[in-house]
N, C-alpha and C positions, 0 to 999 in steps of 0.2 A: 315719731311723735306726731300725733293727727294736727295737732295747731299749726306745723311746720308745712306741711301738706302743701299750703297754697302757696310759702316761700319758695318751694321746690318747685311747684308748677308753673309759676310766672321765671323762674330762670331758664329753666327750659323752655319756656315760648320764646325767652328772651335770646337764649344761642342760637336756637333754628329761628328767628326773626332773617338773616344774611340769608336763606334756603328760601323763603319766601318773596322773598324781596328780586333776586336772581330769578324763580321761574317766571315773577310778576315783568322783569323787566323784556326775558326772552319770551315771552307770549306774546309784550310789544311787537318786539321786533318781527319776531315770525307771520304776522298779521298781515307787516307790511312787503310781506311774502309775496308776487302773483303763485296764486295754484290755478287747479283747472277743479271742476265741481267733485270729479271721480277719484281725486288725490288723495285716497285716505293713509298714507303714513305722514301727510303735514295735517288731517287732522285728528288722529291719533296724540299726536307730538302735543300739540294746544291744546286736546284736552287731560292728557297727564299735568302739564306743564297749568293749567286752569286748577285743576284739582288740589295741588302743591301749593299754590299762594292763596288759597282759601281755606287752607286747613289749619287755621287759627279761630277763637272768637273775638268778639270785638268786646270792650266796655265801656264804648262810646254810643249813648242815645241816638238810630237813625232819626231823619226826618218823618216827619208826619205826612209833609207832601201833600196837602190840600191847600190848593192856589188857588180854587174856585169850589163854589158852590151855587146851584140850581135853586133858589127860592121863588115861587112862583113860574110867570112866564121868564123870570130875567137872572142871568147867570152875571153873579158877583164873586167879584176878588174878595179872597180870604186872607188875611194877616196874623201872623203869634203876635203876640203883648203880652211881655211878664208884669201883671199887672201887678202882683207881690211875691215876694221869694223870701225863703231864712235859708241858711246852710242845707238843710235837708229836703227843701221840696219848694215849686213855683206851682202859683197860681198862675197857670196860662189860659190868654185868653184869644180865641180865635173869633177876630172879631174883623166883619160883615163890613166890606168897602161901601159906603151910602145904602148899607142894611136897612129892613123896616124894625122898629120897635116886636121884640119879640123876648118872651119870657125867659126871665134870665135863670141856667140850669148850672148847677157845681157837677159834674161827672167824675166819681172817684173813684181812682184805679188804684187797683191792688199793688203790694210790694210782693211778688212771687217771682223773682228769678228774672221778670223781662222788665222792658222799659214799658213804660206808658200809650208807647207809638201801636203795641198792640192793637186797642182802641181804633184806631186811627177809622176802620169801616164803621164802627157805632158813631165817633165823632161827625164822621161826615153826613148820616145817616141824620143823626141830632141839630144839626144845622141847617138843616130845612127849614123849620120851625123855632129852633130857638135860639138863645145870644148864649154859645157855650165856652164854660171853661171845663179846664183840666187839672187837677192833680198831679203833676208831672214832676215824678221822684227823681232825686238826685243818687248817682250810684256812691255807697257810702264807700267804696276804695278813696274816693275822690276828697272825702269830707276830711278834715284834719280831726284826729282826737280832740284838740282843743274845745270842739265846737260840742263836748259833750256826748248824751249817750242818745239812743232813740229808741223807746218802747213804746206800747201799746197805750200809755197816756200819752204818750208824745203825738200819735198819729192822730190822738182821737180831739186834743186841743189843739193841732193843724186847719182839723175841717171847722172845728168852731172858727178860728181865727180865716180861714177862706171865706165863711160863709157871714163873714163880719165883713169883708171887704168887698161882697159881692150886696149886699144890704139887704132890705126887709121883701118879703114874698119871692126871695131865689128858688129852686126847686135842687133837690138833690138826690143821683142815681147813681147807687152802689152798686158797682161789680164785685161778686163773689165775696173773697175773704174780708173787705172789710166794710161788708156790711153790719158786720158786731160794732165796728167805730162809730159808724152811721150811724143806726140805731142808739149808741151812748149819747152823739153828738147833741144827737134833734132832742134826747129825752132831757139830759143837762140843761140846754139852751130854752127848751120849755118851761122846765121848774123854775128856771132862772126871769123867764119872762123877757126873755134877750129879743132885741128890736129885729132881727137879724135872722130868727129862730127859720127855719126850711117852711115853705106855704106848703109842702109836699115831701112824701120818700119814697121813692122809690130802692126797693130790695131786688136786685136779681141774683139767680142762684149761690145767696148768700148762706154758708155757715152756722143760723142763730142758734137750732138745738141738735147738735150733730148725733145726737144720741137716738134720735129718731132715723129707722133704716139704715143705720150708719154702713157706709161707703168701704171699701179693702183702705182707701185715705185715713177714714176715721178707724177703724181698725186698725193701723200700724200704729198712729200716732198715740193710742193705748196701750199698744203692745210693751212699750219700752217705757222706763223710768225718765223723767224731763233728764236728771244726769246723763243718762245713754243720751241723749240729743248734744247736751253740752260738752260731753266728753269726745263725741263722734263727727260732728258735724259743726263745729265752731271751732274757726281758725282766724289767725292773724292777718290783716293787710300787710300786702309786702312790701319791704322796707323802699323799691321803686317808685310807690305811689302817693298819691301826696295825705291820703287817710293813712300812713304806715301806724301797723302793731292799735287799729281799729277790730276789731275783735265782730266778724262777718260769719251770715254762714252761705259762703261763695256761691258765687255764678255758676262757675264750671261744674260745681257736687250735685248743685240740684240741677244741671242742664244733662249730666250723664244720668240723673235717677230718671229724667223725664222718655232721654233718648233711650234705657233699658227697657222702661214700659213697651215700645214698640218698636223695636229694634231692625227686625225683617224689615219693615218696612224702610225707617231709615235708609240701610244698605241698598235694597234695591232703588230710593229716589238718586243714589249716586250712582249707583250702576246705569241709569238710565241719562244722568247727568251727561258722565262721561259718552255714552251712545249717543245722544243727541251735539254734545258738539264735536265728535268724531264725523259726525256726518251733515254739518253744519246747518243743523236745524237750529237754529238760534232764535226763534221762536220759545219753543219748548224749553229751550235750556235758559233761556230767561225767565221760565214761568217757576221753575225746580230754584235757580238762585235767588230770585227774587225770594223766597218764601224760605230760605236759609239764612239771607240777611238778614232776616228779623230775626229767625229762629236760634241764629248763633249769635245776638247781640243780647247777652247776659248783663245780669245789674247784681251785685250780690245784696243781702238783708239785713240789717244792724244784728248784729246777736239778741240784744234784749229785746227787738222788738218780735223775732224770731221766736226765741224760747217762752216770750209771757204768752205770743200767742197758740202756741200748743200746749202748755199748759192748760189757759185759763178758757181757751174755746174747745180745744179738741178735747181733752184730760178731764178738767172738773167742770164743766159746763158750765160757767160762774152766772152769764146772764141767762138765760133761763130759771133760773134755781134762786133770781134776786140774790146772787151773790157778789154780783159783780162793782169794784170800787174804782171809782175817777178821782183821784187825789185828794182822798180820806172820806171821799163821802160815796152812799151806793148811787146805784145807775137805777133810776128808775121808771122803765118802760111807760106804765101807767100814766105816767106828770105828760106824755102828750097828747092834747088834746085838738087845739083849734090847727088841723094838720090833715092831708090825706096821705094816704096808706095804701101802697100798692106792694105787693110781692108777686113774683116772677119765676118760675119753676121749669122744667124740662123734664120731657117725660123718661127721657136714656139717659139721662145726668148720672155718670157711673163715681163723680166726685163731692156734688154735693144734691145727694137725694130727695126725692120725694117725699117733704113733709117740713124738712130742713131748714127751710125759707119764710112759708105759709106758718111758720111756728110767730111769726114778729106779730102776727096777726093774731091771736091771742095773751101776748104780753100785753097789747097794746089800749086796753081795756077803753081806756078814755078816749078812745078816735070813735065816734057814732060811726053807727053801721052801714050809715049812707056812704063815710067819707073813704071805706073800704073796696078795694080791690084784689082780687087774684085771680092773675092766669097763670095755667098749666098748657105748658104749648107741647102738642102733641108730636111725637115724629122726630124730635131734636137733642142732641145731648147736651152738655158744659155748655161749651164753646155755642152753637148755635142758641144760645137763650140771647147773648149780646151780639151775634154776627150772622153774617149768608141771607137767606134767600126768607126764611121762615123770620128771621127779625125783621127784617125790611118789611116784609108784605105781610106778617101777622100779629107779632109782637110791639113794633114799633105804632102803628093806627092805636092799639090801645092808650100805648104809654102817652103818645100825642095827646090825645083827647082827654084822658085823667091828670096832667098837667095842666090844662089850659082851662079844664072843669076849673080848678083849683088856684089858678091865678089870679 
């Protein structure tokens, strides 16, 4: 029975837990081994015995690990502050030790499988310039049933209530999939005339009409009846954790879809693993784990917020199509108006394509054509639209300067 899936898998991490813990302790020890440089069956040994106690994932949020940032000529201390939290997510704020005054930004990250620390290069990137907070979800193994369910209105009256605690002319930049939130949040909080309402949005390679160019992403997630998703892919929290018989669609299910995508590759970053600390390059092999512990620190997805949003984004297109409803009433793009409007695109984006994003820019009827933005950054897939070398130094100068237009 597919629900049971993840009680099975957490017991099994849980007996080989003793397997891990033993190579984690003889790696110690061996360490404090002398060898000579040419000794490779003691580093042979370290790196099986390396490979054994990381072959678990984690469902603990890493850190973020930004103690400083460069503002100007002067490098200041950075600090977390949760500045507000409920059960399912904190507003955190990474806030500038004798900082100058600078434009206050909500940055909101996606619920896809990681934590939020993702980010952490755009974050610090974004703190040049401005007083940034985060979005920073809580993994729902974690959450008690009591504390209710969490769907796609639940995310989308979060950013209003974020963007209520952060007050009037905040800015706010959506990564990927929930720029459909974004998009509901700002149009809501307009009609509404909310004090509070985003002076700006930024969209990056966000979701809004997947039906344009749509993606092998957006073709599966048509392929199947939303049942096939519910029946397949939606399992219980196990009964070890403190969300137990929370009804998730896991960590580990979407961390193996991701890991089958590009598999070869995978295999050989371990093969290379273990090469490099067999031969005690510990350089390299800190660059291969570094880049695993994020990678294998999974968050799993509330069920309902999972399934409404494959249905109502990927499936029936709801906001595009003005079909889309926020707690009995529609979502209406149009209602914003005294706001700027930037969308963000990638030209190899092989998950959410060309056109996808730039669609929010014509819902958006009521933003003048002045308050309008978009770039297509050339050269870049997904992922480099919010990170590397091409956001830093071509992407990011825009976003700067059409936020601060607009503040």
């Amino acid at each position: 029975m597919m629900s049971m899936l993840y009680q099975a898998y957490q017991n099994h991490m849980d007996l080989t837990a003793p397997w891990r813990t033993g190579a984690a302790a003889a790696l110690r020890y061996l360490n404090l081994v002398p060898r000579g440089a040419s000794d490779r069956t003691f580093g042979r040994l370290a790196a099986a015995l390396e490979l054994i106690s990381r072959s678990s994932l984690s469902y603990a949020r890493p850190d973020y690990g930004i103690g400083s940032v460069t503002v100007g000529n002067r490098e200041l201390e950075v600090t977390e502050e949760v500045a507000y939290a409920t059960p399912f997510g904190s507003l955190l704020h990474f806030r500038k030790v004798d900082g100058p005054e600078q434009p206050r930004l909500l940055l909101v990250a996606p619920m896809s499988g990681h934590f939020a620390t993702l980010l952490r290069g755009t974050v610090k990137t974004l703190l040049q310039d401005h007083d940034v907070y985060i979005t920073d979800w809580h993994n729902p193994r974690d959450i008690p049933r009591k504390e209710g369910r969490f769907g796609l209105e639940d995310y989308t009256d979060h950013l209003i209530d974020f963007l209520g605690q952060l007050g009037p002319r905040a800015h706010m930049v959506a990564i990927c999939q929930p720029s459909v939130s974004a998009l509901a949040a700002a149009a809501i909080m307009s009609e509404d005339n909310h004090p509070a309402r985003p002076a700006s949005l930024t969209l990056m390679a966000g979701p809004i009409d997947t039906r344009i160019q749509p993606t092998k992403v957006n073709e599966f997630a048509k392929s199947k009846p939303i049942k096939w998703f519910e029946d397949n892919l939606i399992n219980y929290v196990p009964m070890q954790c403190k969300g137990a018989l929370r009804q998730v669609y896991p960590g580990f299910v979407q961390l193996t879809a991701f890991v089958s995508m590009n598999l070869e590759r995978h295999i050989k970053q371990h093969i290379d693993l273990a090469d490099h600390l067999a031969k005690g390059e510990t350089a390299k092999a800190e660059v291969i784990k570094t880049f695993y512990d994020e990678y294998f620190a999974v968050m799993d997805l509330p069920a309902e917020f999972y399934i409404e949003t494959v249905r109502d984004v990927f499936q029936e297109h709801l906001l595009p199509q003005g079909m889309l409803m926020h707690r009995g009433r529609p979502v209406n793009p149009a209602a914003i108006r005294r706001m700027g409007l930037m969308t963000v695109e990638g030209e190899k984006d092989d998950i959410c394509s060309i056109g996808q994003t730039l669609a929010a820019q014509d819902l958006c009827t009521g933003v003048r054509t002045y308050r309008k933005v978009h770039h297509m950054q050339a050269g870049v897939g997904h992922y480099g639209v919010f990170s590397g070398k091409r956001w830093n130094n071509e992407i990011y100068p825009l976003l700067r300067d059409f936020v601060h237009v607009n503040s």
